[in-house]
C-alpha positions as CSV (number, residue, x, y, z in Angstrom):
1,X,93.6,101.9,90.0
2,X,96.0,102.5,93.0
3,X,97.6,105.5,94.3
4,X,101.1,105.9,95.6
5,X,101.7,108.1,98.0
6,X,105.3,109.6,98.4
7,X,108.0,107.7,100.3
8,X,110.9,109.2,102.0
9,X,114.4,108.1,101.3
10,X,116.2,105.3,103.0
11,X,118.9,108.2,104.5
12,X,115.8,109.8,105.9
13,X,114.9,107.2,108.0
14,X,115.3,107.3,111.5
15,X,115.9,103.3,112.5
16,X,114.8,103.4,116.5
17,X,111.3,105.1,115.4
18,X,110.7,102.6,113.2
19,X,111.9,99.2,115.5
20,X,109.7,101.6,118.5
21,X,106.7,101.1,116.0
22,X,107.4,97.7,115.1
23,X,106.9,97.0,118.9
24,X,103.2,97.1,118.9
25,X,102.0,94.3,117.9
26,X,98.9,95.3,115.3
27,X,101.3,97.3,113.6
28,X,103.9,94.2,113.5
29,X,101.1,92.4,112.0
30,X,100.4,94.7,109.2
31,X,103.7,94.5,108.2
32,X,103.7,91.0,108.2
33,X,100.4,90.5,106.5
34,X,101.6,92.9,103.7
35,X,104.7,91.3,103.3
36,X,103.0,87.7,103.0
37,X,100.9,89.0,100.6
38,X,103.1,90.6,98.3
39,X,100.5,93.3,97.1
40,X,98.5,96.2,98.7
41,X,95.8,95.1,101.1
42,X,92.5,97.6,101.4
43,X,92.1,98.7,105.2
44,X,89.1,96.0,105.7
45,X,91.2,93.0,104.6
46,X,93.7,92.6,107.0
47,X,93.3,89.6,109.1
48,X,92.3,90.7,112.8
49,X,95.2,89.1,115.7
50,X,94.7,89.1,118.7
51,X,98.1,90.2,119.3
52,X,99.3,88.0,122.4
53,X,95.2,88.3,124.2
54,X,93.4,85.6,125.2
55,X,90.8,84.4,122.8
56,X,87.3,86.3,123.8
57,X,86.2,83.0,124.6
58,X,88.6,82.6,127.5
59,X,87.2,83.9,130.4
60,X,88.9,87.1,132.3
61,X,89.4,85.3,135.3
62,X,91.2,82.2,134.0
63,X,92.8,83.9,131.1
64,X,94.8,86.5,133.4
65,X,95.6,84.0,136.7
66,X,92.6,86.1,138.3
């Protein structure tokens, strides 16, 4: 059982907050992962990114050119 909680209308939309937002990359990824999926997605199932890091592996020194 879902809830849906209210959504604005498109004319209330301001377009350069939401490209600003779509900047960061965990939100881009979000948005991507729920348009993939096609259905809602509960907080703990999204797919962690490391949105352009280097793997934890990697160490700090050779992963940034230190």
């Amino acid at each position: 059982m879902g809830r849906t909680p209210p959504h604005p209308e498109v004319s209330q939309f301001d377009l350069q907050q939401v490209l600003e937002a779509l900047v960061d990359p965990v939100r881009r990824s979000i948005v991507t992962q729920l348009d993939a999926a096609g259905r809602d997605i509960a907080c703990g199932g999204f797919e962690r990114r490391s949105a352009g890091r280097p793997p934890r592996t990697t160490p700090r020194c050779c992963a940034w050119g230190a």
